[in-house]
C-alpha positions, 0 to 999 in steps of 0.5 A: 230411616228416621234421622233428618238427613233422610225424612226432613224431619228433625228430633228436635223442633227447636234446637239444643244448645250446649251452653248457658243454664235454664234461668230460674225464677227465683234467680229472675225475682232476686235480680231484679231485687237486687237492681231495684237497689242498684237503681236506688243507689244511683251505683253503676260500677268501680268497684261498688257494693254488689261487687264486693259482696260478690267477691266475698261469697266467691272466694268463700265457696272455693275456700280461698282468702280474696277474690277479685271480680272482673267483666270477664276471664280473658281479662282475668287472666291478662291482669293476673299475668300482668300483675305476676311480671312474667317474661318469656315463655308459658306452658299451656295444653293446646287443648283448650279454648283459644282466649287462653292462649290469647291472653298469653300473648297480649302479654308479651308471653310465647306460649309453649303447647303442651300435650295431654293426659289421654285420660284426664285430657288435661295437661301432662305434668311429664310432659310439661317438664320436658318443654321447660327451658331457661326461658320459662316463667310459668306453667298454666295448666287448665280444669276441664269439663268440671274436673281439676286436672293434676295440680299437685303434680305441677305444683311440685314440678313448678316448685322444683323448676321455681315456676310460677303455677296458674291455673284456668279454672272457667270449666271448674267452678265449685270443683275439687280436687279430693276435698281441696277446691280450686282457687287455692291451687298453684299462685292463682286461678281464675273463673269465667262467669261466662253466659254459657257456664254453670254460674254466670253474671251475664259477662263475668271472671274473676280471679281467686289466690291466697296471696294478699299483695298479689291479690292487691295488685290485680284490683289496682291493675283492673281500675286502670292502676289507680292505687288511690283516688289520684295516683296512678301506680300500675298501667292497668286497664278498665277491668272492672264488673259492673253492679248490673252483673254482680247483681245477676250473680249474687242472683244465681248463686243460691241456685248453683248447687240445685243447678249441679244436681240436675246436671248430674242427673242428665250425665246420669242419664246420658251414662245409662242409655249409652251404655253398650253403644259401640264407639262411644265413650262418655268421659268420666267426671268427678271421679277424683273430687267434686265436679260440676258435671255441666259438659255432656262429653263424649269420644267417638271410635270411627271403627267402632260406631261406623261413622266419624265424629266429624259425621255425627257432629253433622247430623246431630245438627240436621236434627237440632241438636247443637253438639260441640267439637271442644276443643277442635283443631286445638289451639295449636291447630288454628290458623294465627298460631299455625303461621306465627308459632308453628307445633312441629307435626305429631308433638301433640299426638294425643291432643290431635287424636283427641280433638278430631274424637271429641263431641259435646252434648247438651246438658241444660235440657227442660226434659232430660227424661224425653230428650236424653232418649231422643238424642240417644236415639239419634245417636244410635240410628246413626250408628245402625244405619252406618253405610247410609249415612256414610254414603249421604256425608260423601253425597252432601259435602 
């Protein structure tokens, strides 16, 4: 049987991540370009010339009117959170990544999970309607694995319940819905430009809105709320994207649509040889818009394929491929939220069915020809040999 757990011997020598992009070297040439003039310059940071630059390219690509850079998304989302004055409770999926939900709280906002479209896994409009009470500020919904979920619905509903209506855009960067792209939707979105993403500035966010004076107060707020050189308006925070940074993503951007074409021809590949797999299904990306196709995402029928994906997640590992449970137990499942915001059991039905399913596959691959049939075929051993592995998971706990 050739899988690892039996001959040792993994599919891949070195391992495959799901994550950060192959840098190319146009980008590594630009950037070091563009430091050669931040270093001439003698202009690190608060709010410097590559900075703003960036913003304009950013908020030029996803059609909106302003766009404020900061070192990451977390603090995105705290300052827009902040800027926007919300009180009380936030609707939010469960089924997303844990700083989502972070933010909220650092707030002083009690979040409410909503739970998911077993088709889009993303916010149920519905659904959120039927958590909305008399405490309710806002509605945050959340664009999955290069897909947007269903803004026009929540811009309706948060219209109709006079709700503020974000959104997290960190998996939907050059995305769209039909021909409309996100950073217009809702009062503002906001994007990571995390290592791991599709377009990165090493450590990076920012936020993307329509609304001048909202995108005014968020730039006060991430310079520790200076509205001038010694007037302090805002209580605001050290939020602010280094030149260093803005230099890897003026760097990057030109490679980002070329980046986008290579993903999609893996997802292609990855389309092609799982088809007639039993129990395994890929989830479609960009059917209604423009996707990014960066998340390889697959769910996992146990009935079907024979083996659980809590077991495959485990011997794709054994072979060197560093699949992702995205987003396993949900944010309403881990620990801190279990104890202080506790879910009554089966609320989220579709969020727990859906997490303990889902499994995420390498994208950025150097050869996708070669190792997308590796990882297929591990795929496939794993479902041939079903009862071995079964009896080797129950064996190796």
């Amino acid at each position: 049987m050739n899988l690892a757990i039996f001959t040792g011997r993994p599919a891949f020598p070195s391992p495959l991540y799901v994550g950060a992009p192959i840098v190319e070297a146009a980008t590594r040439r630009r950037f070091n370009n563009y430091m050669a003039g931040v270093f001439e310059r003698n202009y690190f940071t608060n709010n410097g010339p590559l900075v703003q630059e960036l913003e304009r390219k950013i908020a030029a690509l996803h059609g909106v009117k302003y766009c404020a850079a900061v070192c990451n998304a977390t603090i995105a989302q705290i300052l827009l959170l902040k800027a926007l004055d919300l009180k009380g409770e936030i609707i939010l999926p469960s089924f997303t990544f844990i700083a989502t939900a972070h933010a909220c709280l650092w707030q002083n906002l009690t979040p409410v999970f909503c739970d998911i479209s077993p088709t889009t896994l993303m916010i149920d409009p519905e659904k959120a309607e039927a958590l909305i009470t008399p405490r309710t500020s806002a509605i945050l919904g959340v664009h999955l694995f290069g897909n947007v979920c269903d803004a026009p619905a929540l811009a309706a509903l948060a219209q109709k319940r006079h709700l503020k209506l974000l959104f997290d855009a960190g998996h939907a960067f050059a995305c769209s819905l039909g021909d409309r792209s996100v950073g217009g939707f809702g009062n503002v979105e906001f994007l990571s430009f995390h290592a791991t993403k599709i377009f990165g500035t090493f450590e990076g966010g920012a936020t993307l809105t329509n609304d001048a004076e909202l995108d005014a107060r968020i730039k006060f707020l991430r310079n520790f709320g200076f509205k001038d050189y010694d007037d302090v308006e805002y209580m605001g925070l050290n939020g602010k994207m280094t030149e260093a940074s803005a230099a890897m993503g003026l760097a990057a951007l030109p490679e980002v649509s070329r980046r986008i074409e290579r993903c999609q021809r893996t997802y292609g590949l990855f389309r092609e040889r799982l088809n007639g797999l039993p129990g395994i299904r890929l989830h479609p990306v960009g059917e209604k818009g423009r996707g990014n196709f960066q998340y390889i995402v697959m769910q996992i029928d146990e009935k079907e394929f024979g083996v659980s994906r809590k077991v495959v997640y485990r011997v794709l590992w054994k072979e060197n491929v560093m699949g992702r449970r995205y987003f396993y137990p949900g944010c309403h499942g881990m620990a801190f939220y279990r104890a202080a915001y506790p879910t009554p059991p089966g609320r989220l039905p579709v969020t727990d069915a859906v997490s303990e399913r889902i499994l995420c596959l390498p994208s950025n691959l150097k050869n996708p020809d070669r190792d997308v049939a590796r990882i297929v075929g591990v795929l496939r051993a794993i479902h041939q040999n079903a009862k071995e592995v079964k009896q080797w998971a129950v064996q190796n706990p």
